[in-house]
Structure formats: structure tokens, C-alpha cells
C-alpha positions as CSV (number, residue, x, y, z in Angstrom):
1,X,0.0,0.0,0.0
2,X,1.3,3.5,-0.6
3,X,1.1,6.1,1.6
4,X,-0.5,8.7,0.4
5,X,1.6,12.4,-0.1
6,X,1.2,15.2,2.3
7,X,-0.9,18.3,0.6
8,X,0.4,20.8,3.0
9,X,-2.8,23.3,1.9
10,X,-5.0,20.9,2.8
11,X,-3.7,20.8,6.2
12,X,-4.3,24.3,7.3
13,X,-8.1,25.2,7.7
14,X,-9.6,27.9,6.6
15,X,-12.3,30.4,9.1
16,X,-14.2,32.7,7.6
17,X,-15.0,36.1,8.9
18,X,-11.7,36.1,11.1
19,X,-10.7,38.2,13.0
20,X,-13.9,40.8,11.2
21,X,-16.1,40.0,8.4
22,X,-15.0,39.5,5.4
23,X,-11.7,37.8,6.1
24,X,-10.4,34.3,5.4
25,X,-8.1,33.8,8.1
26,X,-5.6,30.7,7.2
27,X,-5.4,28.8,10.0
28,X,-1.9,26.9,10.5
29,X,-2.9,25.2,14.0
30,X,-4.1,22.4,12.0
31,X,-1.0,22.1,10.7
32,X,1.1,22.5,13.7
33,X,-0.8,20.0,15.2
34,X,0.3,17.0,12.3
35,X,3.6,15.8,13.1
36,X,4.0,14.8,10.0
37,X,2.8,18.1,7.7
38,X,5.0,20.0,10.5
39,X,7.9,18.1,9.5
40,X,7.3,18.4,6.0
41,X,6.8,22.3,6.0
42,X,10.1,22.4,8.6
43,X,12.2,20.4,6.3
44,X,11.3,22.4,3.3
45,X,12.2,25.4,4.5
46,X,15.1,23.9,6.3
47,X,16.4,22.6,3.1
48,X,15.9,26.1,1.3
49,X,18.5,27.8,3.2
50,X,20.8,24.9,4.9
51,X,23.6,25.7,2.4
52,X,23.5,29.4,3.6
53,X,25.5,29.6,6.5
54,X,22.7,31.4,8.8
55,X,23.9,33.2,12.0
56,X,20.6,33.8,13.3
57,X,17.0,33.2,12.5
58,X,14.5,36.5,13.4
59,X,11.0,35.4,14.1
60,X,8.1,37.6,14.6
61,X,5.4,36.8,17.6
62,X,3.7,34.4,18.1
63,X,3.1,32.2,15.0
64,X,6.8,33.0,13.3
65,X,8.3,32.1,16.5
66,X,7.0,28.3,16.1
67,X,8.4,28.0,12.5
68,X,11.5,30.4,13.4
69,X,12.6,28.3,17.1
70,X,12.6,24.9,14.6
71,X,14.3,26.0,11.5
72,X,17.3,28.3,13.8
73,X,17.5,24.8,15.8
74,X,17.5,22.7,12.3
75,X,20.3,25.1,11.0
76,X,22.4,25.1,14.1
77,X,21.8,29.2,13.9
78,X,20.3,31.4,16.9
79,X,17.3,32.5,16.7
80,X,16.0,36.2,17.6
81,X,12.7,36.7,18.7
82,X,11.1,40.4,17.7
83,X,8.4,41.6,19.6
84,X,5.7,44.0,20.1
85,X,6.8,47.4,22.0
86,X,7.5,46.7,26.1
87,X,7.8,43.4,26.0
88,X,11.3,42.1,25.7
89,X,13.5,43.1,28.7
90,X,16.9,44.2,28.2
91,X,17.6,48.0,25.4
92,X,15.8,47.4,22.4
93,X,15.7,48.7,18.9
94,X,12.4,50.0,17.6
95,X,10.5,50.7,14.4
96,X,7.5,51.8,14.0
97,X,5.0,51.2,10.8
98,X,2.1,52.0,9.2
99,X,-1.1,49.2,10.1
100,X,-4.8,49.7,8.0
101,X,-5.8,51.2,10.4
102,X,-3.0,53.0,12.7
103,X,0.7,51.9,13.2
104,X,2.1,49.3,15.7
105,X,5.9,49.0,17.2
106,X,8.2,46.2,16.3
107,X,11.4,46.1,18.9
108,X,14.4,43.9,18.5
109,X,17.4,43.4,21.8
110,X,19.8,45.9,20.3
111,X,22.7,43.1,20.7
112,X,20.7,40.5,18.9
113,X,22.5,40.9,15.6
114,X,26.4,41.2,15.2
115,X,27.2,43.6,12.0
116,X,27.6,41.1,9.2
117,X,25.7,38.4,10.7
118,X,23.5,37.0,7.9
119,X,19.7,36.7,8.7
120,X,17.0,34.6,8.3
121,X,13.6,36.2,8.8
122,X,10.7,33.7,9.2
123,X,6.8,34.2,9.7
124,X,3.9,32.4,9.3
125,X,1.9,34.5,6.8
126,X,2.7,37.2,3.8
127,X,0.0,39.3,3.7
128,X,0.6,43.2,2.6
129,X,4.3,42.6,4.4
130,X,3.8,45.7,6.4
131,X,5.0,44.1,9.4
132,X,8.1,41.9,7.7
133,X,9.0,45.4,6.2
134,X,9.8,46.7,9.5
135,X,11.8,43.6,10.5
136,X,14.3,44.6,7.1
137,X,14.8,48.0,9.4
138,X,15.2,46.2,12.7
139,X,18.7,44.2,11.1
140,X,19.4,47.2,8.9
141,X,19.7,49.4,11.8
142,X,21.9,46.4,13.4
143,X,23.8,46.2,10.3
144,X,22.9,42.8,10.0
145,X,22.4,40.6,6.2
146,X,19.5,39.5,5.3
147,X,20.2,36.1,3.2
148,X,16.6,35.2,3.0
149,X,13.1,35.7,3.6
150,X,11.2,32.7,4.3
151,X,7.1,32.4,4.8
152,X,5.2,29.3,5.5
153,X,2.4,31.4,3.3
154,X,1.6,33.8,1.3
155,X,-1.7,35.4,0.3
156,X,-0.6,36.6,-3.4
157,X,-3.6,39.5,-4.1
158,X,-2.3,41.6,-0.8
159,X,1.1,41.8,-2.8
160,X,3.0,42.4,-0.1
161,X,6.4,40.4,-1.4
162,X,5.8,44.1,-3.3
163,X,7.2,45.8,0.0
164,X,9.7,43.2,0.2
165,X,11.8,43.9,-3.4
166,X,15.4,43.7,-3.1
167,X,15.5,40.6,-0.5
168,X,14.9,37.0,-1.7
169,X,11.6,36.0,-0.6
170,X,10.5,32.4,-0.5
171,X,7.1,31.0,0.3
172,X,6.2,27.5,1.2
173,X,2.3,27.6,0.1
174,X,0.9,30.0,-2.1
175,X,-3.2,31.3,-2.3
């Protein structure tokens, strides 16, 4: 018998009218949640940039940190965790960027990244790359490299690989 191949789309579910109407928020929890489809998405990624010679991995919260933790840990890189403004605890960088509807704070450790330390940059989602954007300024202002942008998915009409030209950008899943 053969064992039927992994669809990785077919393992994230899909909720309408998430988080307000009119939205079709892709779920990756179902995903997560299949050792083997998590695998699968980890290796693949993994395998993308393993001949890249990583320093670091930067994840955003809370979904990139998942992917981000596994992939630094698969490349033998560290990983860097950027959050939202107040909550990491020692002097932070900070860049602030433009939301639909208002801005929001990103804020890096300002030691995370050495000068010349090539990046990763993982999350979970491209939507209109907005919030990745800022994360380019974050290792910029470090003086770090960013060898790669890596997304378990992106959501092609919101274009936002658009805000993103310049670094390579790779996406797992495509919609």
C-alpha cells in the first residue's frame, strides 16, 4: 500500500470572517498540530536555506516564533525573537509602521544581531508585508544581512512580497 503524499494546503483550515467580516483567516494550528505536515513544512524550509550559513533566524510573535525556534535549531543558527513594543527586557531597537488602520511597534534586543551576521527572517503568513517590512529596518539598523526571507504562506492579491523587493523572498504555500 502506498502512503498517500502530504498536501500541505490541505492541512491548514480555513475560518471565515476572522478576526472581522470579510476575512479568510488561514489557519496553521491544523497544521502545527500533524507531526508529520509540520515536518514536512520544517524540512522544506530547512532545506531552502541549509547551504546558507545562517547566523541567526528573526521570528516575529507568536506564530513565526514556532516555525523560526525549529528551522534556527534545524540550522544550528540562533534565533531572535522580535516583539511588540515593552515586551522584551533588556535595550531594544524600535521601528514603528504603518497598520490599515494605525501603526504598531516592532522592537528587536539591540545586541541580537552582530554587524555582518546573515539573517534569516521567518513568519507564518505574507499578507501586505507591512509588518516583515519593518523587521528589514530592525537588522538594517543592526547592520545585519538578510540572506533570506522565508514564509510558510503567502496570500498573493495583498502583494506584499511588493514591499519586500530587493530581499529574496520564499514561500512554502501559495493562495
Amino acid at each position: 500500500m502506498r502512503k498517500k503524499k502530504i498536501e500541505l494546503k490541505d492541512c491548514i483550515r480555513n475560518i471565515p470572517d476572522f478576526p472581522k467580516p470579510g476575512i479568510l483567516f488561514k489557519d496553521i494550528t491544523t497544521l502545527l498540530k500533524d507531526k508529520k505536515a509540520f515536518k514536512l513544512a520544517v524540512d522544506a524550509l530547512v532545506t531552502k536555506y541549509k547551504n546558507k550559513d545562517i547566523d541567526s533566524v528573526v521570528a516575529v510573535e507568536a506564530r513565526g516564533f514556532i516555525l523560526g525556534g525549529a528551522i534556527a535549531e534545524r540550522l544550528g543558527a540562533g534565533f531572535v525573537p522580535v516583539r511588540k513594543k515593552g515586551k522584551l527586557p533588556a535595550k531594544t531597537n524600535s521601528v514603528t509602521y504603518n497598520l490599515e488602520y494605525g501603526t504598531d511597534t516592532l522592537e528587536m534586543h539591540h545586541d541580537a544581531i552582530n554587524p555582518g551576521d546573515k539573517v534569516l527572517i521567518v513568519d507564518d503568513l505574507l499578507a501586505t508585508g507591512g509588518t516583515v517590512e519593518a523587521v528589514t529596518k530592525l537588522i538594517g539598523q543592526l547592520q545585519g544581512k538578510i540572506a533570506g526571507i522565508a514564509f510558510l504562506i503567502e496570500l498573493t492579491d495583498l502583494k506584499g512580497a511588493d514591499k519586500l523587493k530587493g530581499y529574496p523572498v520564499y514561500s512554502l504555500i501559495k493562495y
